[in-house]
C-alpha positions in Angstrom: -22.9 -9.8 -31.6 -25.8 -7.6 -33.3 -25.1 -3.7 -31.9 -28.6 -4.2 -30.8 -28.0 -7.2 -28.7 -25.4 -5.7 -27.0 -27.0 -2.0 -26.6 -29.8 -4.0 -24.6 -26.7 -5.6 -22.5 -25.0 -2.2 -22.0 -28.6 -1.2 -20.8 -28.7 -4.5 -18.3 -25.2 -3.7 -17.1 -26.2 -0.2 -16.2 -29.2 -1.1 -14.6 -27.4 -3.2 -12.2 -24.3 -1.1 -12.0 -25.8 2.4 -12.8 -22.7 3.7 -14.2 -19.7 2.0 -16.5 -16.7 3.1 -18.1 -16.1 2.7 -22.0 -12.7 0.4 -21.5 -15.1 -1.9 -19.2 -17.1 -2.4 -21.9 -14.8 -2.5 -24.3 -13.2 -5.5 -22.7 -16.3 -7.0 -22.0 -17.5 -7.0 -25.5 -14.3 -7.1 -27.0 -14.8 -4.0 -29.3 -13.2 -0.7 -30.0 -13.7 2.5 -28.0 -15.6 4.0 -30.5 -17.9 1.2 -31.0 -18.9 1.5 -28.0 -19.0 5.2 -27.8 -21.3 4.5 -30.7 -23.8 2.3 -28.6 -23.9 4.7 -25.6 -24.9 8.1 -28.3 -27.8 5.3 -29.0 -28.4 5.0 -25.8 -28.4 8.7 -24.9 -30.8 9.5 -27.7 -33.2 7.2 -26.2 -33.4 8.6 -22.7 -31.6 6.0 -21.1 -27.8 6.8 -20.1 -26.0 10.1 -19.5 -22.5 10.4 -21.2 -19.6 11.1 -18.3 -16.0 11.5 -19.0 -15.0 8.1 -19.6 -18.5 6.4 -19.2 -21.7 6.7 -19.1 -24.3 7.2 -16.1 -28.1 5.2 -16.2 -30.6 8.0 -15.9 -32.6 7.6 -12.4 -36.2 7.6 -13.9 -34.8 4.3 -15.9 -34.6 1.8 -13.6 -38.4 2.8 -12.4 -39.5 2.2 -15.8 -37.8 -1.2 -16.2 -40.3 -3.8 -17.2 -40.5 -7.7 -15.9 -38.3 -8.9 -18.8 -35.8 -6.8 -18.7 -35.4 -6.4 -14.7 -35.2 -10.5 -14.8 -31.7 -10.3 -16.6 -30.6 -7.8 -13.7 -28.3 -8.7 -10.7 -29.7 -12.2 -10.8 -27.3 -13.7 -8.5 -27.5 -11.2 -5.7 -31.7 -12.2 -6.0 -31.0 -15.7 -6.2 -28.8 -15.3 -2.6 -31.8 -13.1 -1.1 -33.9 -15.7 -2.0 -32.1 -18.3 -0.5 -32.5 -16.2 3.1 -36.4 -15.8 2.2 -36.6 -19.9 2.0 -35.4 -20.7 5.3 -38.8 -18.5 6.8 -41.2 -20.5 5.3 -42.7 -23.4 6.7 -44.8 -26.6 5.1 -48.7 -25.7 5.8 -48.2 -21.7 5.3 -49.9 -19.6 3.5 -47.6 -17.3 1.7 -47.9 -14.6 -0.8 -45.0 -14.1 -3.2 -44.7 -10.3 -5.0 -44.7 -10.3 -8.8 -41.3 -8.4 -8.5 -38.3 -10.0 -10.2 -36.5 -10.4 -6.6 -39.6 -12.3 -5.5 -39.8 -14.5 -8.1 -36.9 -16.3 -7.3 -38.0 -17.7 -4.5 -39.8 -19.7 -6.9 -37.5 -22.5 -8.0 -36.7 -23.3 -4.1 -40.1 -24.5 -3.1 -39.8 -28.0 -4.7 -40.1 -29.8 -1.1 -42.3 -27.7 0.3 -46.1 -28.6 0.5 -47.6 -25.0 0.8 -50.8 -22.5 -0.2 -49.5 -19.5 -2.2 -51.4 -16.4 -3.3 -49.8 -14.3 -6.1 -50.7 -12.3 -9.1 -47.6 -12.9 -10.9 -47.9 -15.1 -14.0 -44.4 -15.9 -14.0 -45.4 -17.7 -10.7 -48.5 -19.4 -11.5 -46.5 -20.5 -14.8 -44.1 -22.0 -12.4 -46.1 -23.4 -10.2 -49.3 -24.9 -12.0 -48.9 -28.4 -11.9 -47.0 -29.0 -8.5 -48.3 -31.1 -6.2 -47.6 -30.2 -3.4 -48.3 -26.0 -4.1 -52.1 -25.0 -3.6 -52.0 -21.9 -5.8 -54.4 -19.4 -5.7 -54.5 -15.8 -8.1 -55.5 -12.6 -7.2 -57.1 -12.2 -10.1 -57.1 -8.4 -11.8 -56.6 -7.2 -15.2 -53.1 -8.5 -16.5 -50.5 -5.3 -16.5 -47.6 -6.7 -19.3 -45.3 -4.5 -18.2 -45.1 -5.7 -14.6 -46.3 -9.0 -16.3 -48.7 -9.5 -13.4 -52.2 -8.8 -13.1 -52.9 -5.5 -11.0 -56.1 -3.5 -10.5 -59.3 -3.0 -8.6 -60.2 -6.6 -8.8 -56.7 -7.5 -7.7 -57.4 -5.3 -4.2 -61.3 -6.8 -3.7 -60.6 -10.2 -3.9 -57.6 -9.8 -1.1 -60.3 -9.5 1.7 -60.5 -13.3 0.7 -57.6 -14.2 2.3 -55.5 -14.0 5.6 -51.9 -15.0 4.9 -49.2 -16.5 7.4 -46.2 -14.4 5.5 -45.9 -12.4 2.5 -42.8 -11.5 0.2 -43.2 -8.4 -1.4 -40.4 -6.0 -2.9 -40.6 -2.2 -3.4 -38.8 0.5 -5.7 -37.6 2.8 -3.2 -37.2 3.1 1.0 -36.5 6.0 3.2 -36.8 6.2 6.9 -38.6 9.4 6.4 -41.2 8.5 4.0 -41.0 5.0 4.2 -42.1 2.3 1.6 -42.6 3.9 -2.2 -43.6 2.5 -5.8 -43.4 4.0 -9.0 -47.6 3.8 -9.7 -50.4 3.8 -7.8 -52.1 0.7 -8.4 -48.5 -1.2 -7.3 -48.5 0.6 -3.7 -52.3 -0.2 -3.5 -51.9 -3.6 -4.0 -48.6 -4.1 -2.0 -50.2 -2.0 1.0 -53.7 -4.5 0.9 -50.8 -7.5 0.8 -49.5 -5.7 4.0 -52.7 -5.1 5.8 -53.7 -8.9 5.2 -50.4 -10.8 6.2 -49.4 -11.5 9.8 -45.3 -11.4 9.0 -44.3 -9.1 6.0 -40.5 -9.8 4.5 -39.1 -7.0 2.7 -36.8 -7.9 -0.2 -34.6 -5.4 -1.9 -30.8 -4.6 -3.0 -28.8 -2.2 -1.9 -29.9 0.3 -4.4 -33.0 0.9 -2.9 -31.8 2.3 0.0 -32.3 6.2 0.9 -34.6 6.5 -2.1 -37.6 7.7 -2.7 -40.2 7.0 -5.5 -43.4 8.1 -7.1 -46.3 6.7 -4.2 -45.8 6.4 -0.8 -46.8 2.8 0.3 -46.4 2.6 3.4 -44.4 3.1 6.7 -41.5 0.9 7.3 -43.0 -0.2 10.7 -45.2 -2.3 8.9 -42.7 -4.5 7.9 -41.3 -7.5 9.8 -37.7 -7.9 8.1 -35.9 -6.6 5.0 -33.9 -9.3 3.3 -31.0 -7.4 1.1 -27.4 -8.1 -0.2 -25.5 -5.5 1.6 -25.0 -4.3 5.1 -27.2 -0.8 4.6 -25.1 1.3 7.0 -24.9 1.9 11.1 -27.8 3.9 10.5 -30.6 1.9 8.9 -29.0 -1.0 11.4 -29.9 1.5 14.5 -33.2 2.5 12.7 -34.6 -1.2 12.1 -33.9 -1.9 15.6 -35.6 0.9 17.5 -38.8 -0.1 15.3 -38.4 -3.8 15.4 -37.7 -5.0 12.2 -35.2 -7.7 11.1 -32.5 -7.3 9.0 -31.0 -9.9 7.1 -27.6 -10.0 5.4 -28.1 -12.8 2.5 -24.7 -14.4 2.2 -23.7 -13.6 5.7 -22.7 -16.0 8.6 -26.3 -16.7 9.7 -27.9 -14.3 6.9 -28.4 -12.3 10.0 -27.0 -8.4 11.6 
């Protein structure tokens, strides 16, 4: 393997783990110490880990600048298992958005027997989707943002008071009961708060490092949400929180994928 190649897997690994020891990867490359010290000074010099004894550390702003590419190589089984909980709430004859995030996008692949209408502006979805019978797909139109590799924007926002949806699927970088639903840019919590206002049921889906965070633009409040889908119990707390407000939480993986 290229030192490249496996820099950008050191950087995958952190993303989902946020912090790895050099004899982890060592092993899992099957490479020297120093080798890998090597790849992480790389890495340092680029902004994107902090050296700890023994390890390294991903640097917080990273993960917010993640694009769509790379994020779709991170904890892809834990999304495939939230996705598998977001399935069982939609219904044939809905009309559903799904989120142009990489947790979203694997609800994807589960619709095959489903005869539904779906709104998104993620191209990953339309490319998906075009051509299946039984999906009416409709775009939000917008300009196309490549980093998110959806398209975003005024235009995105105005032609949402076009449609009323049954459920939507959204994701989000950060949530705190305090300040509630956040994004790293503007024109992401503008579109995802529109999504919000137009939907009757709203599923949040995110891992268990979103929790207790807290990023760049507020959304919105958490009481605008109807569940959060996510692939660890988030503590006695956030249990206690979502049910004085009245939001679902569900466990994927768990007996019933319900707490």
């Amino acid at each position: 393997m290229l030192s490249i190649e496996r820099q950008r897997e050191i950087e995958e690994l952190l993303l989902e783990k946020k912090s790895i020891s050099v004899a982890e990867l060592s092993e899992r490359f099957d490479v020297s110490f120093e080798t890998i010290r090597r790849d992480l000074k790389v890495l340092e010099a680029k902004g994107i880990v902090e050296k700890s004894y023994g390890g390294a550390v991903l640097k917080e702003k990273v993960s917010h600048k993640a694009d769509f590419k790379t994020l779709s190589h991170v904890m892809v089984d834990t999304k495939k298992k939230m996705a598998e909980t977001a399935i069982s709430f939609i219904r044939p004859g809905d009309c559903i958005y799904i989120d142009f995030s990489t947790t979203c996008n694997q609800i994807v692949p589960l619709l095959e027997d489903i005869s539904i209408n779906i709104l998104t502006n993620s191209l990953e979805v339309m490319n998906q989707l075009a051509g299946r019978k039984n999906i009416s797909l409709f775009s939000t139109g917008g300009i196309f943002d490549p980093g998110n590799y959806a398209f975003m924007g005024n235009t995105s926002i105005q032609n949402l008071e076009q449609f009323h949806l049954d459920k939507a699927f959204i994701s989000c970088r950060a949530l705190s009961m305090e300040r509630g639903i956040s994004d790293k840019s503007e024109q992401e919590a503008e579109l995802r708060k529109k999504i919000i206002e137009s939907s009757n049921k709203v599923y949040l889906m995110v891992d268990h490092t979103k929790f207790n965070k807290v990023a760049f633009v507020r959304t919105c409040d958490m009481k605008a949400i109807t569940a959060v889908i996510t692939d660890m119990h988030p503590g006695q707390a956030w249990e206690a929180y979502f049910k004085k407000n009245n939001i679902g939480l569900y466990i994927s993986g768990s007996v019933g994928d319900k707490k």
